[in-house]
N, C-alpha and C positions, 0 to 999 in steps of 0.2 A: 728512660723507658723502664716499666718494670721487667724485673725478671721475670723472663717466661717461663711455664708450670713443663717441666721437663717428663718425659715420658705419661706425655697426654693420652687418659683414657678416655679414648670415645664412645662411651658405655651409653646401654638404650635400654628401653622396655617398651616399644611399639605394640617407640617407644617407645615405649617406650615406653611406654614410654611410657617407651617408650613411659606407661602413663598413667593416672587416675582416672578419672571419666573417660577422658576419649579414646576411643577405643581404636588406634594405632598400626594395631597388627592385623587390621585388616587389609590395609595395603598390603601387606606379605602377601595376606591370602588373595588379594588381586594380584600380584605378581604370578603366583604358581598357578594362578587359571590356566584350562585348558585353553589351547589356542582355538579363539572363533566363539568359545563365552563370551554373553552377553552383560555389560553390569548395569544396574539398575540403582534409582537414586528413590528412599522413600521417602516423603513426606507425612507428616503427624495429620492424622483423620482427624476429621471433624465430629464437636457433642454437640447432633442435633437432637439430643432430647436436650430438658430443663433440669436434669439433674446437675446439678454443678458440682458437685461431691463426684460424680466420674469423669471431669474435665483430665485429671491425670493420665485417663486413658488411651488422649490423643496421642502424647507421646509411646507412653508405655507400648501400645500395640505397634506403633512403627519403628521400636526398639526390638521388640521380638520375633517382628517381621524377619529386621535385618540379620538378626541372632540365628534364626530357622532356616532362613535362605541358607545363608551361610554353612550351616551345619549341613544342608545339602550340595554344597559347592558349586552354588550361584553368588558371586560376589555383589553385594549387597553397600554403597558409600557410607561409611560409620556415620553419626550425627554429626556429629564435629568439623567434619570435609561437608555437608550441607552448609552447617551454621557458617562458616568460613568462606563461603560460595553467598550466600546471603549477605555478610559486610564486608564484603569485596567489591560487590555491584554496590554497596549503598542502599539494599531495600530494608524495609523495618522487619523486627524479630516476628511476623506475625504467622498463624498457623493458615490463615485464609488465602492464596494465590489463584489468579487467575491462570488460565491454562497456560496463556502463553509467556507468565512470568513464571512458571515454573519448568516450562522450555527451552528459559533463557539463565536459569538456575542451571538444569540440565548440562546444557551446553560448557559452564564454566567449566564442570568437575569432568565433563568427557562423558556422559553418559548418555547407556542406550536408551533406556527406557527409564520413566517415571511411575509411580506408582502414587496415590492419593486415593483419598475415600473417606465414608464416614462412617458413625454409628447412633444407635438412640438406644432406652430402654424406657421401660416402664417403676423400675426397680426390681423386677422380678425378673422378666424376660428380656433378647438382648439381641438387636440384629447389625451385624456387621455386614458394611457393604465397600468395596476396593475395585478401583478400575486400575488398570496400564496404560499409558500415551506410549506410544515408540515414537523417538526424536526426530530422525533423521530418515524418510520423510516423515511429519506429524500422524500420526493414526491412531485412533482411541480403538481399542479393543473394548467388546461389550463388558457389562457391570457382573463381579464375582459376589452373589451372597448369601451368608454363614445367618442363621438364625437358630435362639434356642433357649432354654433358662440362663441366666446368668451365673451360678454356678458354674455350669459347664462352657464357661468363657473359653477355658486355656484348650481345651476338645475344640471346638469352633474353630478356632483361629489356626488349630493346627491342619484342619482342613481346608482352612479361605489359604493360609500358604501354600498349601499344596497345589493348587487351583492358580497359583499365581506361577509357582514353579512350574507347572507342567505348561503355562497357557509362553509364558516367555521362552519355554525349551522350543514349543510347537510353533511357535512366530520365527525363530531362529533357524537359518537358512542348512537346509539338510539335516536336522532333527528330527526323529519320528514322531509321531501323536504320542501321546499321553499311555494309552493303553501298552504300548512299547516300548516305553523308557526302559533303559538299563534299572531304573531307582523308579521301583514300584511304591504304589501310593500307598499300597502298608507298610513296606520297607523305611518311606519316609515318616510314616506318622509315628513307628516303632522307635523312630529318634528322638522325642521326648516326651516321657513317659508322664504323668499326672503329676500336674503343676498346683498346689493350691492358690486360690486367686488372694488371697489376704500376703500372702508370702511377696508374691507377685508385687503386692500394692506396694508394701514398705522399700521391695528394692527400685522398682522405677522413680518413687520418690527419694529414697538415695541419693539414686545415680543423678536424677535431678537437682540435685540441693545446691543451695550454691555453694563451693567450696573456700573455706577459709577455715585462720587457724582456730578460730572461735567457736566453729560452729558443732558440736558435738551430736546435732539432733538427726545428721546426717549420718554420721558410723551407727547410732543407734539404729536405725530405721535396715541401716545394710546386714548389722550383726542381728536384729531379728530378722531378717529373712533369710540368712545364714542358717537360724534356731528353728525355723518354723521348717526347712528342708534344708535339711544339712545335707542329702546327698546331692543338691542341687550346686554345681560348680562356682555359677555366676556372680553368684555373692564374695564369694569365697576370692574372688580374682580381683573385686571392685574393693573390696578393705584391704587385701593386701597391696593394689594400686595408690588407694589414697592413703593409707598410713608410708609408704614409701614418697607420695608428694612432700609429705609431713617432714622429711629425714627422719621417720622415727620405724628405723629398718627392725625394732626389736619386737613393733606390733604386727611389723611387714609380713618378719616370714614364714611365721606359724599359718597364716591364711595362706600365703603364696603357696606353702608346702603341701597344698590340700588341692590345687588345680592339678589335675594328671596331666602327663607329658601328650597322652592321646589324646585330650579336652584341645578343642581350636584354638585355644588363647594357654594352651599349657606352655609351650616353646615360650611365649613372651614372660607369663611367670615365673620359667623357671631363668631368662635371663635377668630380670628384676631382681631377684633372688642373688642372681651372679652377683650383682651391680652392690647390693645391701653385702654381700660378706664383704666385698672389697669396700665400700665404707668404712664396713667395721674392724677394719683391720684385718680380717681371715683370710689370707689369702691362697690358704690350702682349699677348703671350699668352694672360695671363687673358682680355684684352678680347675675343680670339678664340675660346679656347674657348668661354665664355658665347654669344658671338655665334651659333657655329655651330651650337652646340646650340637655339637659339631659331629659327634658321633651319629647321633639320631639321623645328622643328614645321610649319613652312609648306610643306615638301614633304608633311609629312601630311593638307596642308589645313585647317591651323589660321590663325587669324590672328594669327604672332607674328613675323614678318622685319620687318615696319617701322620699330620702335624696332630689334630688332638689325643693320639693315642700317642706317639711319639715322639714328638718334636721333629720330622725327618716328614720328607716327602717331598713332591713337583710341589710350589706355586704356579698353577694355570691361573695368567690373566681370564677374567668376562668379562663381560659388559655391564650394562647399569645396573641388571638384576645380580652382580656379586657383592655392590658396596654395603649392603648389611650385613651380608655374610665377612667384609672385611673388617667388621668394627668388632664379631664376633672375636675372628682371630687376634686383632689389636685387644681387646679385654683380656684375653687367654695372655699372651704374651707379659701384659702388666702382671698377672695375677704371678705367673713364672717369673719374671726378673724380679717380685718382692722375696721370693722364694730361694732367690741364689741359684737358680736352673737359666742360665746365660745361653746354654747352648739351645735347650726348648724355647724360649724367651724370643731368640734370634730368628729361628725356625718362624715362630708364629707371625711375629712381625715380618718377616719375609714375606707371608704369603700375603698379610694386611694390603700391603702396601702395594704388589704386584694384581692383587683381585680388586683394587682400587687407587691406579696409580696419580691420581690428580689429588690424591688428599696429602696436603704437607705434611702432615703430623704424624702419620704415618712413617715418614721418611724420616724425619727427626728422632721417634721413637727407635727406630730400627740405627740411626747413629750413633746412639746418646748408645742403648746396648752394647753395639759393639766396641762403641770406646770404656765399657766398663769392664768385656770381653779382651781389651787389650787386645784387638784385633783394627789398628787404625787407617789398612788401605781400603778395607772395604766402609769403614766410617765413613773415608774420604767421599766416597761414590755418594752416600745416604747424602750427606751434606749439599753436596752439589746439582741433589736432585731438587732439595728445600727452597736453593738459590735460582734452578731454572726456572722454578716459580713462583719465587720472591725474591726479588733481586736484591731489596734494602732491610732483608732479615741479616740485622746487626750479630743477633747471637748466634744462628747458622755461620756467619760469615769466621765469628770467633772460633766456636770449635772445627769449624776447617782449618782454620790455620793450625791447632791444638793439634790437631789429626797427621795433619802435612807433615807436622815438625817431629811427632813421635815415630810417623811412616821415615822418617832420614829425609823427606823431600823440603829441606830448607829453601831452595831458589821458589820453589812453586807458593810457599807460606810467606816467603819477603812480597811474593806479585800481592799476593790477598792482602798481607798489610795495607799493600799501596793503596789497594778498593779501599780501604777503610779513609783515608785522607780522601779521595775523588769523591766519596760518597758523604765527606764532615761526621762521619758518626764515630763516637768512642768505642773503643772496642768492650764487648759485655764484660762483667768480673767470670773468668772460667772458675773457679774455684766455685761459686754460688750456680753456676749452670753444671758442673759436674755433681755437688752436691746436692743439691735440692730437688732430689727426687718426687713428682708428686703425681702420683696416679689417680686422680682422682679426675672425672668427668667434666666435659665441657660440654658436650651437644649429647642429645638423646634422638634415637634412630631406633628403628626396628631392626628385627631379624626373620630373615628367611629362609630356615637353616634347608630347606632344600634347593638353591638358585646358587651353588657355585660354578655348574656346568659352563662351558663358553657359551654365550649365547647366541643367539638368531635373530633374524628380523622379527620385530615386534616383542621384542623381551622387555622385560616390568620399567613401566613407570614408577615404580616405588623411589626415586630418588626425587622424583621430580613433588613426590607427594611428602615426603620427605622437607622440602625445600619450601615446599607451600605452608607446611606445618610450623617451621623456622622463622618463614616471613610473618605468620597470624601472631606469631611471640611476641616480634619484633613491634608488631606495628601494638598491641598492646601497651607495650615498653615503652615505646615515643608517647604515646597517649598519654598515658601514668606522668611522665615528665613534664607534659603540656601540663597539667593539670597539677600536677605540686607547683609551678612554676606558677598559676593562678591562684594557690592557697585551696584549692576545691579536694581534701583532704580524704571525704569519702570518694567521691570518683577516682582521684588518684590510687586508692587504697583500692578500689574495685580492677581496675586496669591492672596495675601489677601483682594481685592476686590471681587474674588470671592469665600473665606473661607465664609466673611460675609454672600454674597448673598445665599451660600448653607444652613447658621444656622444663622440666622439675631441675633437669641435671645442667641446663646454660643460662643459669638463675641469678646470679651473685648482681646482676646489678637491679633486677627487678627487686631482689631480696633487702638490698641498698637501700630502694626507695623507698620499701615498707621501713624498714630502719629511720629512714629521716620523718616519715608519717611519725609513728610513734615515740621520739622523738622530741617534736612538737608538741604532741598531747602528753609530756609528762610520763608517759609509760616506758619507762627505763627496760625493766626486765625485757617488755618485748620489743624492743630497738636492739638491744643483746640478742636475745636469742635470733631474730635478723639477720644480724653483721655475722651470728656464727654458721650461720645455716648460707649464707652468700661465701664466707671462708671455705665451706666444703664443698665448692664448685670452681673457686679460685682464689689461690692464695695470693694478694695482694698486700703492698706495703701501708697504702692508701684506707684500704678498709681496715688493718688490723691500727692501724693510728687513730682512727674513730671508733675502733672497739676500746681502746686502751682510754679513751676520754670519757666512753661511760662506764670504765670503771673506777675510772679516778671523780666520778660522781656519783657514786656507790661506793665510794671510800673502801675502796679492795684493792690498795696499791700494788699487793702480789703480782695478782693477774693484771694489772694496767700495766708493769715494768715486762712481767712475761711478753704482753704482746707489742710493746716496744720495742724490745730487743728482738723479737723475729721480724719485728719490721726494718729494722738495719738489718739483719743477715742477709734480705733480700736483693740489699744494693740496689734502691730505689735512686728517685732524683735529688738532688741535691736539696732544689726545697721541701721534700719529703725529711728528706736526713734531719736537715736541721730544724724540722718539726718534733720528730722524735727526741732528738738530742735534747731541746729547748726542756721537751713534757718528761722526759727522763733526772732533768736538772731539777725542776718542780718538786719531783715523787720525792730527789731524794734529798732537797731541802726543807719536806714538810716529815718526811719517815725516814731519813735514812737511807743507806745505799743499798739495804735488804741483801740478800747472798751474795757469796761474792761470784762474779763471775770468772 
C-alpha cells in the first residue's frame, strides 16, 4: 500500500472550489438561508427570434438571473447542480423541456420553484418574457415581461428579476406583497449598477467555454470583460477560478485579490486564495487567509475568531452545516504546523475534527501533530478514533502502536501488534509516515464561514451537495476510463477534463488519464506536465515512476533519478521497488550514478 499523504489538507474553493465555472459556493449561500426561504431552480430561455448570434443569451440571462437572485438572498441552484440533475436522470443537454421534465429536474435538486422563459428581438428591440412553476403542488404563476431597446438589456432584466423576486417572496407562505418587502424594488435594482452588454457577452461566453488546458480563447474573452468593467467583480472571480483549475496559482491571485470579502463569492476567493499560497509553499499567507476568513465568521456573530486569532478556544461540535467550516479550520491548522506553531496547529485541528467528527483525516491530522508535539497520550486517542472508523487502516494501526510505546503503555502496543498478524497486514514504515509530511489537498469543499453555531432542525444540506458534487467527478472518472479502455482518445480526454474541472484539488488520477492520453499521442511535455499537476494533489510512488520514464524519454536523467528516489522514500510495494530499482540501474548504466546520495 502506498504511503498515505500525512497531515491531509482538505482545502476547497466552493469549492471550491471549490472551483472554475461552477459556481460552488452557492451552496454555502443555500445553507445560510433564512429558514422558510424558498429555492428556485432556473433554466436557460428560449431564442425565439432568428437571430442566432443572441442564442448565448439563453444561457447568459439564466446565469444573471441566478447571480441577481442571489445577490438578493434568494438561493438560486448554480448551473452546474442543474447540469448534474440533467445526467443523473439520463435526459439530453437540451435547453427545450417540457413542463413536467423540468418538474422532475426540480424535484432531483429539492427545489421549490422553477423558473423558464424566453426571449426574441428584432436586433434593435428586445422582449424578455419568464414564468415560475411552484413544484410541490404544480402551479404556474402568470407570465413576467421586460420589453425595451436592446441596449438597455442589463436595465430590463434587472427589473424581470425583481418581478420574479417579489412574485416567489409573495407565493411564499407569510410573506408580505411586494410593495412591503423589507428589500424595496429600488433598493434592489441599486444592487447592480449599469452593466454594459458587450462586456456581458465575452463573460457568459467565458464562462461558457469549454475548459481545457489548451483552450486560451476562453481567459481572453473573461480578461476582456474584466477590461471592459473592471469594477465589475464576476470576471475577476471566474479567472482567478480557472487559472487556479490550471495549478497556475501565480495567475490566480492577482484576480482572486480583486473579489472583495463583501462580494458573495469573496469568502470563497479569498479561500482559493488560501489553498494557492499553501501550494506555493507560503504558508504564512495561508495562515492569514484561513485566519481571516474565520474571523469574518465572528463579525457575523458566529463563534469562530478564537482558534483563528489564537489557537485557544471551545471546539463546539454542529451539525452538517459545520463540515465546511471544519476543513476551514483543518487548512488553518496545516498552514500552522508548516509553520512550527504546534500549539495553534493542535488547537485548529481540534476544533476540525470536533465541528466534523466522521471525517478520518481530520483525526489523523490531529495525531500525526501531536506526535510531532511530543504529546503521545492524546495521539493515542486521535488514532483510535481513525481505527473506530477504519478498522484495516494499516498505518493508523502503526502510529498507535508508535504513540502507546512512547506513552510507557508497552502491554496496550504488544495487543495492537497482535491486530496487525489477525488482520495479515505489515506494519507501515513509521519513519516515512512520521516523515513525509504533505499538506497538500485531496477533496475540495466549500466554505460557510458563518454556520459553525450548533445546529437545528433543517440545517444546510451543503454536505449532501457537497457529496453530489464528488459523485459527478467520480462518475466522469469512470467514463474517462471506460473510454481510454476503448482507445476513444477525445472522449476520454473530454471526460477527465471535466473530473478535474469538477474537484480541481481530488484530481491525480483524472490528471493520470490525461497523462496516458497524451502519452499516446506522442506529446511528452504534456503527459509531464499531467503526472506533475496529479503529484500536487497526491504524492504517489506509482505516479512519480511514470513521471521518472518520461524523463528518461526526454533524456533528463537528473530529474528521472530525482523522481526515482522519492519514489523509494515512499516505501511503496514491492513490485513498485523493484520497478524503480530496475529504471535506477538503467539511468545509471547509460549516465552514471549522478550525485551521490
Amino acid at each position: 500500500m502506498a504511503t498515505r499523504n500525512v497531515l491531509i489538507g482538505v482545502l476547497s474553493t466552493l469549492a471550491a472550489s471549490l472551483t472554475c465555472v461552477a459556481q460552488s459556493f452557492h451552496s454555502a449561500a443555500r445553507a445560510a438561508r433564512p429558514t422558510g426561504s424558498e429555492t428556485l431552480l432556473v433554466f436557460p430561455l428560449e431564442n425565439s427570434s432568428r437571430l442566432a448570434k443572441l442564442e448565448w443569451l439563453g444561457e447568459g440571462l439564466a446565469e444573471l438571473t441566478i447571480e441577481r437572485l442571489s445577490h438578493a438572498g434568494q438561493f438560486a441552484f448554480p448551473r452546474e447542480e442543474r447540469l448534474a440533475a440533467i445526467e443523473k436522470l439520463g435526459l439530453p443537454a437540451s435547453t427545450r423541456y417540457s413542463r413536467a421534465t423540468m418538474l422532475k429536474i426540480a424535484e432531483e435538486v429539492d427545489a421549490d420553484y422553477v423558473l423558464f422563459g424566453h426571449y426574441s428581438s428584432d436586433g434593435k428591440n428586445f422582449t424578455v418574457t419568464a414564468q415560475v412553476l411552484h413544484v410541490d403542488p404544480p402551479r404556474l404563476m402568470p407570465p413576467l415581461e421586460e420589453s425595451g431597446a436592446l441596449e438597455e438589456l442589463m436595465e430590463m432584466h434587472a427589473r424581470l428579476a425583481w418581478r420574479v423576486y417579489c412574485g416567489v417572496a409573495t407565493a411564499s407562505a407569510g410573506v408580505a406583497p411586494c410593495g412591503r418587502m423589507a428589500l424595496s424594488q429600488a433598493d434592489f435594482l441599486s444592487k447592480f449598477p449599469p452593466l454594459r452588454l458587450d462586456a456581458f457577452e465575452y463573460y457568459i461566453r467565458g464562462l461558457l467555454s469549454p475548459e481545457s488546458e489548451k483552450d486560451q480563447q476562453r481567459l481572453r474573452d473573461l480578461r476582456e470583460a474584466a477590461r471592459l468593467e473592471p469594477g465589475w467583480d464576476d470576471p475577476a472571480f471566474t479567472l482567478g477560478q480557472a487559472y487556479f483549475a490550471r495549478r497556475d496559482c501565480a495567475s490566480a491571485l492577482p484576480w482572486l485579490s480583486r473579489v472583495p470579502l463583501a462580494h458573495e463569492r469573496g469568502p470563497e476567493a479569498g479561500f482559493t486564495a488560501g489553498v494557492c499560497h499553501l501550494l506555493r509553499n507560503d504558508a504564512a499567507r495561508a495562515e492569514a487567509a484561513f485566519a481571516s476568513l474565520l474571523v469574518r465568521g465572528a463579525i457575523n456573530g458566529r463563534d469562530t475568531a478564537g482558534v483563528a486569532a489564537s489557537g485557544e478556544g471551545p471546539a463546539r461540535s454542529g451539525g452538517e452545516g459545520c463540515c465546511a467550516l471544519a476543513e476551514a479550520f483543518n487548512n488553518l491548522g496545516v498552514a500552522r504546523a508548516r509553520l512550527g506553531k504546534l500549539r495553534e496547529a493542535v488547537a485548529a485541528f481540534e476544533r476540525a475534527a470536533q465541528l466534523d467528527p466522521d471525517e478520518v483525516d481530520y483525526w489523523w491530522n490531529l495525531g500525526v501533530i501531536r506526535m510531532q508535539a511530543n504529546e503521545p497520550a492524546p495521539a493515542v486517542e486521535a488514532f483510535r478514533e481513525v481505527l473506530r472508523r477504519q478498522t484495516g487502516d494499516a498505518e493508523a494501526r502503526a502510529l498507535l502502536i508508535e504513540a502507546l510505546e512512547r506513552g510507557g503503555q508497552a502491554a496496550q502496543a504488544a495487543g495492537e501488534r497482535e491486530a496487525f498478524t489477525r488482520l495479515g497486514e505489515p506494519p507501515a514504515s513509521l519513519p516515512s509516515l512520521m516523515a513525509s509530511l504533505h499538506p497538500f489537498p485531496e477533496t475540495s469543499a466549500p466554505i460557510a464561514t458563518q454556520a459553525v453555531s450548533p445546529s437545528g432542525p433543517g440545517q444546510s444540506p451543503l454536505p449532501q451537495a457537497l457529496s453530489r458534487r464528488a459523485q459527478h467527478s467520480q462518475l466522469h472518472l469512470t467514463r474517462g476510463r471506460g473510454f481510454l479502455a476503448a482507445g476513444k482518445l477525445d472522449d476520454a480526454k473530454r471526460e477527465f477534463t471535466e473530473a478535474v474541472h469538477l474537484a480541481p484539488l481530488a484530481s491525480a488520477a483524472a490528471h493520470q488519464g490525461l497523462a496516458e492520453i497524451y502519452g499516446r499521442q506522442s506529446r511528452t511535455d504534456d503527459a509531464v506536465r499531467e503526472l506533475r499537476a496529479a503529484l500536487a494533489s497526491r504524492d504517489d510512488a506509482d505516479l512519480r515512476i511514470q513521471l521518472a520514464r518520461l524523463y528518461m524519454s526526454q533524456n533528463r536523467p537528473g530529474e528521472a533519478r530525482a523522481e526515482l528516489q522519492a519514489a523509494l522514500k515512499l516505501d511503496p510495494a514491492p513490485k513498485l521497488q523493484e520497478e524503480a530499482r530496475q529504471l535506477l540501474q538503467q539511468l545509471e548504466a547509460t549516465n552514471g550514478p549522478g550525485e551521490p546520495r
